[in-house]
N, C-alpha and C positions, 0 to 999 in steps of 0.2 A: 749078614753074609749068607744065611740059609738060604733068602729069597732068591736072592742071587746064582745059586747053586743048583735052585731048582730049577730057577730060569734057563741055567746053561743046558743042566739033563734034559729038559724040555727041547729045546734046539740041537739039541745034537741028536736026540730021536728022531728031529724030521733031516730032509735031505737038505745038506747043508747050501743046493743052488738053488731052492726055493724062493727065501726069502733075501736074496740077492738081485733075483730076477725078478721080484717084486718092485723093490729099488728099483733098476733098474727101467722097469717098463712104467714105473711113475715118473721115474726122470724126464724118459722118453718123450712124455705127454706133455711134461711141463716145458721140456724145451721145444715139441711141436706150435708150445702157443704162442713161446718166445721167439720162434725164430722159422717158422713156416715157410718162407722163401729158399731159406736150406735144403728144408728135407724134401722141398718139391723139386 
């Protein structure tokens, strides 16, 4: 549970819409390859 703990301290020090819109903008790509007639 330490590592864990650190891991949170670690993320809550950076801004928490960071690594959401990382998510996020990986999705994005991954459904551009899926589904391209959509998003054009």
């Amino acid at each position: 549970t330490l590592a864990l703990t650190k891991s949170n301290q670690h993320y809550s020090s950076l801004p928490p819409v960071q690594p959401r819109q990382f998510e996020i903008s990986k999705n994005d790509e991954e459904n551009r390859h899926l589904v391209p007639q959509n998003k054009a």
